[in-house]
C-alpha positions in Angstrom: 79.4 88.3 168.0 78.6 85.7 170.4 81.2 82.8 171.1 79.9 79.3 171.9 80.4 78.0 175.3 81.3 75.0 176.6 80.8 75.1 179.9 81.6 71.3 180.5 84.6 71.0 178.6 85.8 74.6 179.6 85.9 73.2 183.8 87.4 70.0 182.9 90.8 71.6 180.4 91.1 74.3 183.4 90.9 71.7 186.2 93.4 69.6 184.4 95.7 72.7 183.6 96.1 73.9 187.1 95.7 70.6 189.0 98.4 67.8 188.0 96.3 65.1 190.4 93.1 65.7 188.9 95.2 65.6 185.2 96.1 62.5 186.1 93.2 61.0 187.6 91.0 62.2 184.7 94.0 60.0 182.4 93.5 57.1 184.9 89.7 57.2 186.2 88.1 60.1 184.0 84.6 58.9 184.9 85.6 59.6 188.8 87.7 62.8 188.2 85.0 64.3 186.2 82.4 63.3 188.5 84.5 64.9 191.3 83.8 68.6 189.4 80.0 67.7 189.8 79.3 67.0 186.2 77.3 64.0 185.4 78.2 60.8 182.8 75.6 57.9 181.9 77.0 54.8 183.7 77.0 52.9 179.8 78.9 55.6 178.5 82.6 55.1 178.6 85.0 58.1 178.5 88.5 57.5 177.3 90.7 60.5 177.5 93.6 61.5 175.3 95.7 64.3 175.0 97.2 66.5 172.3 100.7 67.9 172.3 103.2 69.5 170.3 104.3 66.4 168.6 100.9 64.6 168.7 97.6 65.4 167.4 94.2 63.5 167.7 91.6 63.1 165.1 88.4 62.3 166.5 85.3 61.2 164.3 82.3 61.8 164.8 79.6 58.5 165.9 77.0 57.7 163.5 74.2 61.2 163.7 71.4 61.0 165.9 69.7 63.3 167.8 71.1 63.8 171.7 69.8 66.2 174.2 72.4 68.6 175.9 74.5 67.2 178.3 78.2 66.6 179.7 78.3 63.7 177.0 77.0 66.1 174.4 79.6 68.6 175.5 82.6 66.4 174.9 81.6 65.1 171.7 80.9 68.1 170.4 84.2 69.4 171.4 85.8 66.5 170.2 84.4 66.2 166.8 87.2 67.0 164.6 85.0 68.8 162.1 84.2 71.7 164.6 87.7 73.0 164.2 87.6 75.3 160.9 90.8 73.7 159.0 89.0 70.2 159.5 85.4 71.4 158.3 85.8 68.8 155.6 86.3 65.7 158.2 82.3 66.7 158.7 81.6 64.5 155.9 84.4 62.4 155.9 83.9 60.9 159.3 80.4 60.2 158.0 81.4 58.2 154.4 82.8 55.0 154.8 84.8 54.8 152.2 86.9 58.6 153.2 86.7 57.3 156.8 88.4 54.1 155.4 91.0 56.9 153.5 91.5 58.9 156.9 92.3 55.7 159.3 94.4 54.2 157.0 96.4 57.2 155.9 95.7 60.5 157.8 98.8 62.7 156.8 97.8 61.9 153.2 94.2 62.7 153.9 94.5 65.4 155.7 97.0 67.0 152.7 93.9 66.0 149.9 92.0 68.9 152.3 94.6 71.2 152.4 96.0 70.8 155.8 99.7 70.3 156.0 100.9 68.3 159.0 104.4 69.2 159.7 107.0 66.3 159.6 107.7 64.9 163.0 104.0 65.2 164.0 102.0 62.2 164.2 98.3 62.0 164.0 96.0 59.4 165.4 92.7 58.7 164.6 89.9 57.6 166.7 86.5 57.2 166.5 83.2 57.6 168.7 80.6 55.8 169.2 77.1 56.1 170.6 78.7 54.2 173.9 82.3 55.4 173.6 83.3 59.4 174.0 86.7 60.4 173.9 87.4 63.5 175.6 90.7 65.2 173.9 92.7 67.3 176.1 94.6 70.3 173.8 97.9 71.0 174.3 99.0 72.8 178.0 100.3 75.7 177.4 103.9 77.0 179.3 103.4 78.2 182.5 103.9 81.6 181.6 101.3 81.5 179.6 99.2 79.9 181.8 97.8 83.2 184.2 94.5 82.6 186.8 92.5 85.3 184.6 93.0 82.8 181.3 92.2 79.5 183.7 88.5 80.9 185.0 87.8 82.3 181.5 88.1 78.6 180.3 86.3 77.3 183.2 83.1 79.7 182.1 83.1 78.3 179.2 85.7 79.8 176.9 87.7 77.0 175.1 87.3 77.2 171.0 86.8 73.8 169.3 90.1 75.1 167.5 92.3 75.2 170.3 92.7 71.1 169.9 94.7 71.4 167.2 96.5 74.7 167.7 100.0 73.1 166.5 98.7 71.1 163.8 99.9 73.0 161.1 103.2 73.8 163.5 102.2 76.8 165.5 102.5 77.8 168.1 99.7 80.2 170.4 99.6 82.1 173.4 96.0 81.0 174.8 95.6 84.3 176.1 95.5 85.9 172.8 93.4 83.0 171.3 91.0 83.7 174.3 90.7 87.4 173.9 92.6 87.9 177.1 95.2 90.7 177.6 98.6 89.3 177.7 101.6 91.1 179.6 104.5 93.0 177.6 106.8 92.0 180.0 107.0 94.9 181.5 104.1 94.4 183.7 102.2 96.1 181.5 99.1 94.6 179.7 98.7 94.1 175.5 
């Protein structure tokens, strides 16, 4: 089985991982850091970037269909597009009927629980939405630094970066990217799993 690649996203979560400047530059200027990693954005596009963490998750839905050629643009938005991610297929419609849209924005825990998902208490969820001019580029959650090796950093730079992995403690886990990646992950012994 062949996994998709994102090659754009992929270079931009393993840049910001292992480089705190360029994390925070792509929070501050993320037009500039990203073009600093050679990857190209439309001057009337506008990127805003947002990150998920343990306590925080981001719904992004999707701008109104239309067809786009492949790009860095296309890259992000497809990555952000909360409908990629299995447990949010349904959000594939919903971010596409005004009236569930209306539901989600206004009520996302409640939403999200009609579809099955259970958002554990303490976690909040924000919703946001695209637009043909306005991308936002969500960050997943950075894993420990122990978890964190250079073999699991240049597999996500080639590409390697599920749409799942942004919401990885929405339903309270926790995961070792390693494993989520298909990496080998040390026993602790120095031995590999």
């Amino acid at each position: 089985m062949t996994r998709e690649r994102n090659e754009t996203m992929g270079r931009i979560v393993a840049k910001a991982w292992s480089d705190w400047e360029f994390k925070q530059q792509l929070s501050s200027d993320p037009d500039a850091a990203i073009a600093e990693l050679g990857i190209p954005i439309p001057g009337d596009m506008k990127i805003v970037v947002l990150e998920n963490t343990p306590r925080t998750t981001h719904l992004v839905l999707g701008a109104p269909r239309r067809t786009e050629p492949r790009s860095a643009i296309y890259d992000i938005k497809r990555f952000g597009d909360t409908y990629r991610d299995p447990r949010l297929h349904s959000l594939n419609w919903v971010s596409h009927d005004p009236v569930h849209t209306a539901r989600i924005k206004a009520d996302p825990r409640t939403a999200l629980a009609e579809m099955g998902v259970e958002v554990p208490a303490g976690m909040t969820v924000v919703v946001v939405e695209n637009t043909w001019s306005l991308t936002h580029l969500v960050l997943p959650p950075q894993p420990d630094a122990d978890a964190l090796d250079d073999a699991t950093l240049e597999r996500l730079a080639t590409g390697e970066l599920p749409p799942t992995v942004r919401h990885v403690a929405l339903d309270g886990s926790t995961v070792d990217y390693r494993l989520f990646l298909g990496a080998p992950r040390s026993n602790g012994d120095g031995d590999t799993q």
